[in-house]
PAPA-329815 format. One record per atom (N, C-alpha, C): x, y, z; atom name; chain. Coordinates in Angstrom, 1 decimal. Example, Ala and Ser with C-alpha at 12.3 -4.5 7.8 and 13.67 -1.06 7.14 Angstrom:
% PAPA-329815
+--------+--------+--------+------+-------+
|     px |     py |     pz | name | chain |
+--------+--------+--------+------+-------+
|   13.2 |   -5.7 |    7.8 |    N |     A |
|   12.3 |   -4.5 |    7.8 |   CA |     A |
|   13.2 |   -3.3 |    7.8 |    C |     A |
|   12.8 |   -2.2 |    7.1 |    N |     A |
|   13.7 |   -1.1 |    7.1 |   CA |     A |
|   12.9 |    0.0 |    7.9 |    C |     A |
+--------+--------+--------+------+-------+
END
This chain:
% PAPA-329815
+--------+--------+--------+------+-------+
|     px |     py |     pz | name | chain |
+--------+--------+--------+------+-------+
|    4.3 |   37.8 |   74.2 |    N |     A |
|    4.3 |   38.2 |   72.9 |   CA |     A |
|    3.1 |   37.7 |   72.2 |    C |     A |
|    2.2 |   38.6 |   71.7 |    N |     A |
|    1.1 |   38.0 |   70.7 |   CA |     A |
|    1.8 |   37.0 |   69.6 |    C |     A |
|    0.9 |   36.5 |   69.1 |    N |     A |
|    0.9 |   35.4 |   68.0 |   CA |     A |
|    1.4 |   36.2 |   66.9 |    C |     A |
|    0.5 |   37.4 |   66.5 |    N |     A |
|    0.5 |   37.8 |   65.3 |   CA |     A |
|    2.4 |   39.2 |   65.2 |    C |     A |
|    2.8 |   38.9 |   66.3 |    N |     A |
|    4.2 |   39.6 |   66.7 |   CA |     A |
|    5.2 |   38.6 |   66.4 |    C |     A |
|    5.1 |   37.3 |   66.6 |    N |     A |
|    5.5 |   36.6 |   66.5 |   CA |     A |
|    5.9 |   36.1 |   65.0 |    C |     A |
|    4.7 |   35.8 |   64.2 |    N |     A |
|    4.8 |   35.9 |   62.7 |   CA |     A |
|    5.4 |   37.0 |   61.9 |    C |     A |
|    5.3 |   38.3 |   62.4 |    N |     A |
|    6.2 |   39.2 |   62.1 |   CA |     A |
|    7.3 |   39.3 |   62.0 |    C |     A |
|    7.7 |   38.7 |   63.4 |    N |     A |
|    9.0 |   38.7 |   64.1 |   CA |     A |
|    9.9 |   37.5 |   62.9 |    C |     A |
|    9.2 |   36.9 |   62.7 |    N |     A |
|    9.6 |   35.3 |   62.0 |   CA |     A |
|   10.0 |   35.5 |   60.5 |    C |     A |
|    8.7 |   36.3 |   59.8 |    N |     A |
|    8.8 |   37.0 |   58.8 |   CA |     A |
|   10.0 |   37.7 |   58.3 |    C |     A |
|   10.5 |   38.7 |   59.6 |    N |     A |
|   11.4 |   40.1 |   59.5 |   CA |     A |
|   13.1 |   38.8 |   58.9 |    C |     A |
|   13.2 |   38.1 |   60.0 |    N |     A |
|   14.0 |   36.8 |   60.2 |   CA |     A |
|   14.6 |   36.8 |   59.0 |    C |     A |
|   13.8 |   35.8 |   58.6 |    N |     A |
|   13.6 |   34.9 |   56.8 |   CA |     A |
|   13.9 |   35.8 |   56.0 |    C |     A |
|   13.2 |   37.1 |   55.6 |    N |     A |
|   13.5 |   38.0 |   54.6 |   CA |     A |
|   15.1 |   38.4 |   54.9 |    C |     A |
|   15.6 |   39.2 |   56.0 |    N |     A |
|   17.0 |   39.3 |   56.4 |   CA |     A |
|   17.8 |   38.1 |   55.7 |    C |     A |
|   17.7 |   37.2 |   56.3 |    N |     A |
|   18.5 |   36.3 |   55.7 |   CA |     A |
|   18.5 |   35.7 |   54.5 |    C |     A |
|   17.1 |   35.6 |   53.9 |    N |     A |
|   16.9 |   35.8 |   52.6 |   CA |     A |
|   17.5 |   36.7 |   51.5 |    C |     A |
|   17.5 |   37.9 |   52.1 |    N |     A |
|   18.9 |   38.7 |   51.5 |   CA |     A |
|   20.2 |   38.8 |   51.6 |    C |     A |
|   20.6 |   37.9 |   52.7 |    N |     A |
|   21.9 |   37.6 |   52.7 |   CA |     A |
|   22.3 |   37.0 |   51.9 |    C |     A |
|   21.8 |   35.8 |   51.5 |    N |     A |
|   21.6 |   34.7 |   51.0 |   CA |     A |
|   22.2 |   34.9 |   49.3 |    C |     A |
|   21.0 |   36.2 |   48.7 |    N |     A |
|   20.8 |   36.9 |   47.5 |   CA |     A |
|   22.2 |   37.5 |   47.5 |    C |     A |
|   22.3 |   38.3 |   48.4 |    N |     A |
|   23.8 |   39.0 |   48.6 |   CA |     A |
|   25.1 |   38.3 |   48.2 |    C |     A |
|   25.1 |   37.3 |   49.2 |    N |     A |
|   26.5 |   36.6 |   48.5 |   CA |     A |
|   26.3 |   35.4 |   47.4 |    C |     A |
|   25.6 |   35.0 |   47.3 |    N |     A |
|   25.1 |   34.5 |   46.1 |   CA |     A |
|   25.8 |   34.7 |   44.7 |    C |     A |
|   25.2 |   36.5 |   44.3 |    N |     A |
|   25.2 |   36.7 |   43.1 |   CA |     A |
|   26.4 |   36.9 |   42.9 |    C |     A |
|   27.4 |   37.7 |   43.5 |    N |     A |
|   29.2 |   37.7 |   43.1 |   CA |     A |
|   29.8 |   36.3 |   42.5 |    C |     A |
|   29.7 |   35.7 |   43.5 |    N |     A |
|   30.0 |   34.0 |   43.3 |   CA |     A |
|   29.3 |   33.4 |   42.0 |    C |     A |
|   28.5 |   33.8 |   41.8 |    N |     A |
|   28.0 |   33.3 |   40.3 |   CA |     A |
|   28.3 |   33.6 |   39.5 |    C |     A |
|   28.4 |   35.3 |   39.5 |    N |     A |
|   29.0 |   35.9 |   38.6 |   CA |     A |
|   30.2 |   35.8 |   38.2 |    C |     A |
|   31.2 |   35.4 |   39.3 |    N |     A |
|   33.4 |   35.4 |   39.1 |   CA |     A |
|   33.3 |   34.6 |   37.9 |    C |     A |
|   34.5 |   35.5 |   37.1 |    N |     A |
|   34.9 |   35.1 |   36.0 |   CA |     A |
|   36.0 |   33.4 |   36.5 |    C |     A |
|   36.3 |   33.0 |   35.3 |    N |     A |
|   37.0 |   32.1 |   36.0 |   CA |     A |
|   38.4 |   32.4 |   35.5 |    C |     A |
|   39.4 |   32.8 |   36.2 |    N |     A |
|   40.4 |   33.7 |   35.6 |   CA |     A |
|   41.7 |   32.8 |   35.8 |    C |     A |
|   43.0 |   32.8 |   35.3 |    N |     A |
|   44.0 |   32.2 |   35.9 |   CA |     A |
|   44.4 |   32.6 |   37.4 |    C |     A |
|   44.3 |   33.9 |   38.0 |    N |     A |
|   44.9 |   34.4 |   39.3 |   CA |     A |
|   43.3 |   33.9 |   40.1 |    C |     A |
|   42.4 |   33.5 |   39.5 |    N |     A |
|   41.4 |   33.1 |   40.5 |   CA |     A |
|   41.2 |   32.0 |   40.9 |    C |     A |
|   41.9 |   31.0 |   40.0 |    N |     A |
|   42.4 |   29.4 |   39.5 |   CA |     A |
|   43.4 |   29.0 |   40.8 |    C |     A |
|   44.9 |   30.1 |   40.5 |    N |     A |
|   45.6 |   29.8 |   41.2 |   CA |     A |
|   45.8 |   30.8 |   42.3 |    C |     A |
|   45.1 |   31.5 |   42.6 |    N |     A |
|   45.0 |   32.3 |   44.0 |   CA |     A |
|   45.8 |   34.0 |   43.8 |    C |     A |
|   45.8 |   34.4 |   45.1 |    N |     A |
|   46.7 |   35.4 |   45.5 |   CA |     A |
|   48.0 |   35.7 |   44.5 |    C |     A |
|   48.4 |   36.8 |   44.3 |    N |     A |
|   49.8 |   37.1 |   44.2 |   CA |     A |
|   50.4 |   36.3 |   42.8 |    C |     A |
|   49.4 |   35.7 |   42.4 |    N |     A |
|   49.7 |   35.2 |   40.7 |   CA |     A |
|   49.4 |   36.1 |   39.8 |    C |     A |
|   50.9 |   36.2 |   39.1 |    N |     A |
|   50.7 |   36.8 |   37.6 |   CA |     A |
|   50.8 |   36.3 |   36.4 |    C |     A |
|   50.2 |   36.4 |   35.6 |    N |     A |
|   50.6 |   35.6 |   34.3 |   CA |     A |
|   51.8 |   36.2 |   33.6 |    C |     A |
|   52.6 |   35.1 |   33.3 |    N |     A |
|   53.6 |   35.4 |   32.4 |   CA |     A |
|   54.2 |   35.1 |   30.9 |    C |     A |
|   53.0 |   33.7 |   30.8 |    N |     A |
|   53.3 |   33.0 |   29.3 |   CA |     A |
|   51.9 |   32.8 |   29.3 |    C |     A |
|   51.4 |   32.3 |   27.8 |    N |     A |
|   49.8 |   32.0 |   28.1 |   CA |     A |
|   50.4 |   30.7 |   26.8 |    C |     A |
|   49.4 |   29.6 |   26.1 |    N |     A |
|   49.5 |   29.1 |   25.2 |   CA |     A |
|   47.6 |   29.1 |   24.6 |    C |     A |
|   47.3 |   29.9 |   23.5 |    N |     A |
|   46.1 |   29.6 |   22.8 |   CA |     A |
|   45.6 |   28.0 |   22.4 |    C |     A |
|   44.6 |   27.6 |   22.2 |    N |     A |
|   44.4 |   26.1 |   22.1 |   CA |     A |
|   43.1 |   26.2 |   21.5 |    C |     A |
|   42.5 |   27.0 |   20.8 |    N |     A |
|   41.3 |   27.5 |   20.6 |   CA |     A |
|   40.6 |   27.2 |   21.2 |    C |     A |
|   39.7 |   26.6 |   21.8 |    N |     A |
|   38.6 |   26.6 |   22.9 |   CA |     A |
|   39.2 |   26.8 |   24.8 |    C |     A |
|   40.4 |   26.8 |   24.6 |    N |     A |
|   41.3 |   26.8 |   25.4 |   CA |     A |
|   42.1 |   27.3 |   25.9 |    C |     A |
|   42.9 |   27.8 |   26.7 |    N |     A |
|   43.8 |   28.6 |   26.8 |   CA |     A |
|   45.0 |   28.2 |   28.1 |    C |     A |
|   46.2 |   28.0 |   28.1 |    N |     A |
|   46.7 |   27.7 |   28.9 |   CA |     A |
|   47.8 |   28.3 |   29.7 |    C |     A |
|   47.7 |   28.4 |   31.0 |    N |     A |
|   48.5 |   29.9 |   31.3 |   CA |     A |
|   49.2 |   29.3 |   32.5 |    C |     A |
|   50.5 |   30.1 |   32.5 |    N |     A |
|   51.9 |   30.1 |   33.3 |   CA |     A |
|   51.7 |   31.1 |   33.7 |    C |     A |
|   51.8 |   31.0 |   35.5 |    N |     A |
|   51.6 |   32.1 |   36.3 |   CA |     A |
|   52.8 |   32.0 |   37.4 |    C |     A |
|   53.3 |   33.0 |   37.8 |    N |     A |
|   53.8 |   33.5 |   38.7 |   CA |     A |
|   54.1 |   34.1 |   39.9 |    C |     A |
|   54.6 |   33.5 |   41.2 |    N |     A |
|   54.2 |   34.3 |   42.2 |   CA |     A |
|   55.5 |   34.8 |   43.1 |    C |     A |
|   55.9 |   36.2 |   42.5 |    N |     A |
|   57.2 |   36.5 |   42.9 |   CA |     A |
|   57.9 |   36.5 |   44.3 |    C |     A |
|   56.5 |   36.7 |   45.0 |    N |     A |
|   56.5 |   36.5 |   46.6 |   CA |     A |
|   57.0 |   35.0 |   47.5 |    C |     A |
|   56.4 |   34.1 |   46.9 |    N |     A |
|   57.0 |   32.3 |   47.4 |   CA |     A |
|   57.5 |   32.0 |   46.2 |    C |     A |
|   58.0 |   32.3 |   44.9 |    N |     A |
|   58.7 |   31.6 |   44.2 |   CA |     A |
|   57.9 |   30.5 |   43.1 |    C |     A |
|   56.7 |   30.4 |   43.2 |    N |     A |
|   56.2 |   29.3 |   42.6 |   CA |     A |
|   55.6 |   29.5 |   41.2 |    C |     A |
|   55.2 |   28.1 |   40.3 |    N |     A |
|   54.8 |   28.7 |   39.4 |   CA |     A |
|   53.4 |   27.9 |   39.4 |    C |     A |
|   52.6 |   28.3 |   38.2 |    N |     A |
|   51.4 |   27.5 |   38.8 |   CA |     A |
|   50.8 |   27.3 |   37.0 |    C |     A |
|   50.4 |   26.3 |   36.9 |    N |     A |
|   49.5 |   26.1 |   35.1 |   CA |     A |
|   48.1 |   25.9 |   35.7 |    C |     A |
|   47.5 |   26.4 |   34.8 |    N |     A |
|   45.8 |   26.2 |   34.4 |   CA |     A |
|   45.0 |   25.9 |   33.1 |    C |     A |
|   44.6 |   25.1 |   32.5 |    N |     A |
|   44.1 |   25.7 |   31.7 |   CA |     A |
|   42.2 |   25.8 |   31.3 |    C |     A |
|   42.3 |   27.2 |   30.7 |    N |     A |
|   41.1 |   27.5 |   31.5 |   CA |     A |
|   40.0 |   27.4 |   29.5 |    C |     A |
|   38.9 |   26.8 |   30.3 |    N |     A |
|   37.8 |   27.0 |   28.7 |   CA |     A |
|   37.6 |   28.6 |   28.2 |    C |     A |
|   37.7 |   28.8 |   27.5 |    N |     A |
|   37.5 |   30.6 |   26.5 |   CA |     A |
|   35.8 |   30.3 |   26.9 |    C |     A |
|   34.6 |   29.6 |   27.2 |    N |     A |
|   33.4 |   29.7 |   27.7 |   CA |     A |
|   33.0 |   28.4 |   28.0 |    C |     A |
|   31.5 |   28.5 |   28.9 |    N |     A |
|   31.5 |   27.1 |   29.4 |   CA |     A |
|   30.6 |   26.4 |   28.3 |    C |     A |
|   31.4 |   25.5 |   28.4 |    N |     A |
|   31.0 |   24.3 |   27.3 |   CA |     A |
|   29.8 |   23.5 |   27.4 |    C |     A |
|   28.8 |   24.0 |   29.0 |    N |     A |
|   27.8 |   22.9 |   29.0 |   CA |     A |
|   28.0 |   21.5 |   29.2 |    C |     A |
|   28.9 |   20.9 |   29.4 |    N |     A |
|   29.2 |   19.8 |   29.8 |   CA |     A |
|   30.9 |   19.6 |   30.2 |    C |     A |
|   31.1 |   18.7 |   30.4 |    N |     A |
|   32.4 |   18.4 |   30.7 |   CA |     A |
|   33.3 |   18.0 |   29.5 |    C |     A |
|   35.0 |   18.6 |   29.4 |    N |     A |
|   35.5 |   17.9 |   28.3 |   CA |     A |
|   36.8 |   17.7 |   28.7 |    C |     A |
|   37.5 |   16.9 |   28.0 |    N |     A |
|   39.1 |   16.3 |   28.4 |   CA |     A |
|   39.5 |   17.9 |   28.6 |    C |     A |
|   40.6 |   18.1 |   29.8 |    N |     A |
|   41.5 |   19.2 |   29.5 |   CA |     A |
|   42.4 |   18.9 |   30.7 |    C |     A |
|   43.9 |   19.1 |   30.5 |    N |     A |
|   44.9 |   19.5 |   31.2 |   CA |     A |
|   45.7 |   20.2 |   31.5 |    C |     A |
|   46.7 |   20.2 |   32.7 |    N |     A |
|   47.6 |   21.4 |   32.7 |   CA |     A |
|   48.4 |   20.6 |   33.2 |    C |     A |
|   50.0 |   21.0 |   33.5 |    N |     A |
|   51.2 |   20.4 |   33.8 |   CA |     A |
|   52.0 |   21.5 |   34.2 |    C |     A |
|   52.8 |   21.5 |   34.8 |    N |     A |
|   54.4 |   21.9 |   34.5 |   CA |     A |
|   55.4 |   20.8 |   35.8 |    C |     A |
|   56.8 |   21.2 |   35.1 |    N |     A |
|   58.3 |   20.3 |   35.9 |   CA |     A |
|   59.4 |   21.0 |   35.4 |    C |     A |
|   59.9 |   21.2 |   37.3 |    N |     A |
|   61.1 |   22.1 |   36.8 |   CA |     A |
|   62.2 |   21.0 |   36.4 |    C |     A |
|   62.8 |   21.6 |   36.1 |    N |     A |
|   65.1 |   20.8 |   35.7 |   CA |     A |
|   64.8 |   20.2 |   36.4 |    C |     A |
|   64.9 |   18.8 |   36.5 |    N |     A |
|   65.6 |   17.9 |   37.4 |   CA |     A |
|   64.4 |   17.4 |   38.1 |    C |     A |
|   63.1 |   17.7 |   37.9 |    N |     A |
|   62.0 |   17.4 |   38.6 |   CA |     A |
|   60.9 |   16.3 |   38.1 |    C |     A |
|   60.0 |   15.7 |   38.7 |    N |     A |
|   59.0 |   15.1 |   38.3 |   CA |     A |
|   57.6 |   15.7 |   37.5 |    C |     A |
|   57.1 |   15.8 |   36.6 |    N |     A |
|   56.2 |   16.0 |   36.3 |   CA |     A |
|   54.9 |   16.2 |   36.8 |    C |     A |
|   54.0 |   17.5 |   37.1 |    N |     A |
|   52.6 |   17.6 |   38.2 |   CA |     A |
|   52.0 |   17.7 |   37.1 |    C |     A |
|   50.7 |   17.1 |   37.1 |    N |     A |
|   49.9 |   17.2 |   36.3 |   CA |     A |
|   48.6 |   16.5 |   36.8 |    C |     A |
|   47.7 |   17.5 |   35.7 |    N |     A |
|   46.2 |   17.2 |   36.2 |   CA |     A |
|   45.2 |   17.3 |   35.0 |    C |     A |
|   45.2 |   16.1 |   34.5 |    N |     A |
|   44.2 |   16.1 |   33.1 |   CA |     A |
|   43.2 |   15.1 |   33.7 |    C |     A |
|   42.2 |   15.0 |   32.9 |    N |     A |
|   41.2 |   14.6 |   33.1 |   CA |     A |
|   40.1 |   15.5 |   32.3 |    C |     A |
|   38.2 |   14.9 |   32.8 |    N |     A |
|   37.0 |   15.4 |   32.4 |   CA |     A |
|   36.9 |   16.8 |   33.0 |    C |     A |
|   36.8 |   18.1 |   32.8 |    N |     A |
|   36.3 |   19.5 |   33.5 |   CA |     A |
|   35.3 |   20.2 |   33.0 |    C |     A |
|   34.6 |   21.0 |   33.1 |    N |     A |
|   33.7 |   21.5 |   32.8 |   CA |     A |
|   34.4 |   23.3 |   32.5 |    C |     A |
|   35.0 |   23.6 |   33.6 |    N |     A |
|   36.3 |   24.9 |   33.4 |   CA |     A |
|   37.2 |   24.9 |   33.1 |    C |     A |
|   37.8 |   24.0 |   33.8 |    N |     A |
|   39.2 |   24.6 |   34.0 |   CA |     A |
|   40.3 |   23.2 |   34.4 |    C |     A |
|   41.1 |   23.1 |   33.6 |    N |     A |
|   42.0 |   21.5 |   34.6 |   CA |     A |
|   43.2 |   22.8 |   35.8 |    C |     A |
|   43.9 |   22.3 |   36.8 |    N |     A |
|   44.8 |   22.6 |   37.5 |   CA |     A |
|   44.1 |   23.0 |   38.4 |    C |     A |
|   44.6 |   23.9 |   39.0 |    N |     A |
|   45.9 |   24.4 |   39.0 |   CA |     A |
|   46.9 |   23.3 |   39.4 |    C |     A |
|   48.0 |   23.5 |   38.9 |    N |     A |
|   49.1 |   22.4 |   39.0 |   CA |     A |
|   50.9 |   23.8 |   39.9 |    C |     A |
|   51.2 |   23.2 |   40.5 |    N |     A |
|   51.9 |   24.2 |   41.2 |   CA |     A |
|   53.8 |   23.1 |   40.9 |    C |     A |
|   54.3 |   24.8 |   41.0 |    N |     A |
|   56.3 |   24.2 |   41.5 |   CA |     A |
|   57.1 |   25.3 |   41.6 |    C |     A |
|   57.8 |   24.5 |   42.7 |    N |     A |
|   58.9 |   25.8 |   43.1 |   CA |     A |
|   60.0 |   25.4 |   42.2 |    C |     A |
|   60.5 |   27.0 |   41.8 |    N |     A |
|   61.3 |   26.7 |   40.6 |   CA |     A |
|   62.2 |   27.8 |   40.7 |    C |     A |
|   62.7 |   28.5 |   41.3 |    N |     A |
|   63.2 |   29.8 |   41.5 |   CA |     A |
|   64.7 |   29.7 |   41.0 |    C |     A |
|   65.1 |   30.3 |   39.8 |    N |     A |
|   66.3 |   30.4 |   39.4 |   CA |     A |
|   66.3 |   28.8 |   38.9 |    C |     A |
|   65.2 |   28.6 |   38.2 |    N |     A |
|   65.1 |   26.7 |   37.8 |   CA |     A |
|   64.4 |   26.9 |   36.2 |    C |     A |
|   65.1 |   25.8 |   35.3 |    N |     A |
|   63.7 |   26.6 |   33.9 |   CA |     A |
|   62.8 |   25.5 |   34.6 |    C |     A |
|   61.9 |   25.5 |   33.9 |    N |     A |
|   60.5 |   24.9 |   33.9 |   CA |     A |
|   59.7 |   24.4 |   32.0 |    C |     A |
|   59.6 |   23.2 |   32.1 |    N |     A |
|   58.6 |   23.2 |   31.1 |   CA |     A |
|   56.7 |   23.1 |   31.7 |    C |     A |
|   56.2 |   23.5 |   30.5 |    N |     A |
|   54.8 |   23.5 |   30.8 |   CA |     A |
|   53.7 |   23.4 |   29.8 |    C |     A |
|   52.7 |   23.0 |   30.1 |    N |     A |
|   52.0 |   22.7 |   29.0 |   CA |     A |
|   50.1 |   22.5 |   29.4 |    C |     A |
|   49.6 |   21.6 |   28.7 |    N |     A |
|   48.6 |   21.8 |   29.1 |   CA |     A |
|   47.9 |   20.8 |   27.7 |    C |     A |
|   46.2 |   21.0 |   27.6 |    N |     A |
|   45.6 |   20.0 |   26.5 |   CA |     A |
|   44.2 |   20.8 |   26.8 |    C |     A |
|   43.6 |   19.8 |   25.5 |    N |     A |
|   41.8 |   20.4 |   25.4 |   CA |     A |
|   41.7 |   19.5 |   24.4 |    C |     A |
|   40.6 |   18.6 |   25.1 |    N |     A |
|   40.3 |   17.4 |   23.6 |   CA |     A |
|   41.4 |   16.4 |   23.4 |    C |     A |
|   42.1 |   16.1 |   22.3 |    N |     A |
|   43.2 |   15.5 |   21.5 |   CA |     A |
|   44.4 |   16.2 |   21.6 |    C |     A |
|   44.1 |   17.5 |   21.7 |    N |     A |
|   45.1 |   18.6 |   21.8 |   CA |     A |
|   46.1 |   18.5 |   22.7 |    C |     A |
|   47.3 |   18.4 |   22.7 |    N |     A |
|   48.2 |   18.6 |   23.6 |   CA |     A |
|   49.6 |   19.5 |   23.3 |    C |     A |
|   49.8 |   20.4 |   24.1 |    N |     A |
|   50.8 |   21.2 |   24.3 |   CA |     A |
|   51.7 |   21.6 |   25.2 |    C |     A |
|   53.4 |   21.4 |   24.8 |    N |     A |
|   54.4 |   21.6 |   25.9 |   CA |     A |
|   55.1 |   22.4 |   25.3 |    C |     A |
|   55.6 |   23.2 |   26.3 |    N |     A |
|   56.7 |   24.2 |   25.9 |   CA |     A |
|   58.2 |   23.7 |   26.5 |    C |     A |
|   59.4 |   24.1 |   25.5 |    N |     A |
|   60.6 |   23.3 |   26.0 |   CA |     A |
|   60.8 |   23.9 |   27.3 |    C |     A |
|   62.3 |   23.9 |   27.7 |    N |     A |
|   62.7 |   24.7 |   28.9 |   CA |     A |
|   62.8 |   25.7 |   28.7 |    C |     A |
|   62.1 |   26.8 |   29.8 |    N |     A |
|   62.2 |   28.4 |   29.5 |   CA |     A |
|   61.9 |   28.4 |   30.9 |    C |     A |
|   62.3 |   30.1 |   30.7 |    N |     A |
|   61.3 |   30.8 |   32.1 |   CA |     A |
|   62.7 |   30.4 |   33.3 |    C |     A |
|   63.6 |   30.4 |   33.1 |    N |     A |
|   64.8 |   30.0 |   33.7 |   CA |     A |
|   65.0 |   31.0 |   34.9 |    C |     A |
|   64.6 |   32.0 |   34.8 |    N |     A |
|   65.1 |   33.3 |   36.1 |   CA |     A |
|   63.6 |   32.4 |   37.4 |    C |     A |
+--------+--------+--------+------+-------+
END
Protein backbone atom coordinates (compact mmCIF):
# COMPACT_ATOMS: atom_id res chain seq x y z
CA UNK A 1 0.00 0.00 0.00
CA UNK A 2 1.38 3.49 -0.99
CA UNK A 3 1.99 5.96 1.70
CA UNK A 4 -0.31 8.45 0.30
CA UNK A 5 -3.35 5.35 0.58
CA UNK A 6 -2.44 5.00 3.74
CA UNK A 7 -3.10 8.64 4.92
CA UNK A 8 -6.37 8.36 3.19
CA UNK A 9 -7.08 5.21 4.64
CA UNK A 10 -6.26 6.90 8.16
CA UNK A 11 -8.08 10.01 7.26
CA UNK A 12 -11.42 8.04 6.07
CA UNK A 13 -10.94 6.18 9.88
CA UNK A 14 -10.90 9.50 12.10
CA UNK A 15 -13.71 11.31 10.22
CA UNK A 16 -16.04 7.92 10.60
CA UNK A 17 -15.54 7.93 14.01
CA UNK A 18 -15.39 11.48 14.35
CA UNK A 19 -18.98 11.33 13.46
CA UNK A 20 -19.84 8.77 15.61
CA UNK A 21 -18.65 10.55 18.22
CA UNK A 22 -20.82 13.84 17.03
CA UNK A 23 -23.66 11.36 16.72
CA UNK A 24 -24.07 10.19 20.10
CA UNK A 25 -22.84 13.09 21.65
CA UNK A 26 -25.48 15.51 20.73
CA UNK A 27 -28.86 13.51 22.17
CA UNK A 28 -27.04 13.07 25.51
CA UNK A 29 -26.50 16.64 25.79
CA UNK A 30 -29.43 17.58 24.72
CA UNK A 31 -31.94 14.98 27.34
CA UNK A 32 -34.05 16.98 29.24
CA UNK A 33 -33.62 15.98 32.82
CA UNK A 34 -37.08 14.60 33.56
CA UNK A 35 -38.45 12.61 36.62
CA UNK A 36 -38.98 9.12 34.37
CA UNK A 37 -35.31 9.88 33.18
CA UNK A 38 -34.16 10.41 36.89
CA UNK A 39 -35.85 7.31 37.92
CA UNK A 40 -35.87 5.14 34.85
CA UNK A 41 -38.24 2.82 32.85
CA UNK A 42 -41.91 2.38 33.61
CA UNK A 43 -42.13 5.52 35.99
CA UNK A 44 -45.09 7.64 36.17
CA UNK A 45 -45.67 10.60 37.94
CA UNK A 46 -48.39 10.78 40.28
CA UNK A 47 -47.95 13.70 42.84
CA UNK A 48 -45.54 16.57 42.03
CA UNK A 49 -44.75 19.27 44.96
CA UNK A 50 -43.71 23.06 43.30
CA UNK A 51 -40.72 24.66 45.37
CA UNK A 52 -40.12 27.48 43.02
CA UNK A 53 -36.83 26.81 41.61
CA UNK A 54 -37.68 23.32 42.21
CA UNK A 55 -39.90 20.84 41.83
CA UNK A 56 -40.49 17.50 43.51
CA UNK A 57 -41.98 14.49 42.09
CA UNK A 58 -43.59 11.12 43.23
CA UNK A 59 -43.39 8.54 40.69
CA UNK A 60 -44.76 5.30 40.14
CA UNK A 61 -44.04 2.07 38.74
CA UNK A 62 -47.09 -0.19 38.46
CA UNK A 63 -45.06 -2.98 37.11
CA UNK A 64 -42.53 -3.79 40.45
CA UNK A 65 -44.56 -1.81 42.82
CA UNK A 66 -42.12 0.94 43.70
CA UNK A 67 -42.16 4.43 44.34
CA UNK A 68 -39.37 6.70 43.57
CA UNK A 69 -38.76 10.89 44.64
CA UNK A 70 -36.60 13.28 42.71
CA UNK A 71 -36.31 16.45 42.96
CA UNK A 72 -35.45 18.07 39.96
CA UNK A 73 -34.14 22.19 39.28
CA UNK A 74 -36.99 24.11 36.84
CA UNK A 75 -33.18 25.09 34.99
CA UNK A 76 -29.61 24.70 35.51
CA UNK A 77 -28.40 26.88 38.08
CA UNK A 78 -24.71 26.99 37.02
CA UNK A 79 -23.50 25.80 39.98
CA UNK A 80 -24.39 23.48 42.56
CA UNK A 81 -27.21 24.07 45.32
CA UNK A 82 -28.59 22.26 48.58
CA UNK A 83 -31.50 19.95 47.31
CA UNK A 84 -33.28 16.81 48.44
CA UNK A 85 -35.66 14.13 47.96
CA UNK A 86 -36.99 11.39 50.41
CA UNK A 87 -39.83 9.14 50.80
CA UNK A 88 -40.83 6.09 53.84
CA UNK A 89 -43.46 3.83 53.64
CA UNK A 90 -45.77 2.83 57.18
CA UNK A 91 -43.71 1.19 59.26
CA UNK A 92 -40.45 2.00 57.39
CA UNK A 93 -37.17 3.83 57.67
CA UNK A 94 -36.68 6.96 55.94
CA UNK A 95 -34.39 6.98 52.18
CA UNK A 96 -33.13 9.98 51.59
CA UNK A 97 -30.64 11.91 49.55
CA UNK A 98 -29.93 15.61 50.18
CA UNK A 99 -26.99 17.24 49.77
CA UNK A 100 -24.95 19.90 46.96
CA UNK A 101 -26.56 19.10 43.10
CA UNK A 102 -26.33 20.91 40.28
CA UNK A 103 -29.82 18.90 38.85
CA UNK A 104 -31.41 17.00 40.52
CA UNK A 105 -31.09 15.25 44.30
CA UNK A 106 -32.52 11.26 44.19
CA UNK A 107 -33.66 9.37 42.95
CA UNK A 108 -34.62 7.87 46.29
CA UNK A 109 -36.70 4.51 45.83
CA UNK A 110 -39.57 2.06 48.08
CA UNK A 111 -41.67 -0.78 47.79
CA UNK A 112 -44.85 0.22 49.08
CA UNK A 113 -47.66 -1.61 47.40
CA UNK A 114 -50.99 -1.33 49.22
CA UNK A 115 -48.61 0.76 51.95
CA UNK A 116 -49.15 4.79 52.36
CA UNK A 117 -45.99 6.55 51.87
CA UNK A 118 -44.84 9.90 53.02
CA UNK A 119 -42.54 12.05 50.75
CA UNK A 120 -40.99 15.08 50.35
CA UNK A 121 -38.07 16.66 49.14
CA UNK A 122 -36.00 20.51 49.66
CA UNK A 123 -34.14 23.34 47.59
CA UNK A 124 -32.04 25.74 49.65
CA UNK A 125 -33.71 26.26 53.29
CA UNK A 126 -36.76 24.92 51.80
CA UNK A 127 -38.17 21.80 53.00
CA UNK A 128 -41.20 19.77 52.16
CA UNK A 129 -43.12 16.58 53.40
CA UNK A 130 -46.35 15.40 52.57
CA UNK A 131 -48.42 13.40 55.40
CA UNK A 132 -49.47 9.73 54.63
CA UNK A 133 -51.11 9.32 51.31
CA UNK A 134 -50.89 7.41 48.17
CA UNK A 135 -52.04 4.30 50.30
CA UNK A 136 -53.30 1.99 47.25
Amino acid sequence: MLRSDRLKSAAVVTAVAAAGLLATAGPASAAATTPSAVCGSGYQVIDSKDLGPAVIYLTYNSSNGYNCVTTILDSASGGAIQLGASVQKSGGTEIKNFGSFTKFAGPVYVSAPNTCIKWGGGVQDVIWKSGWEHCG
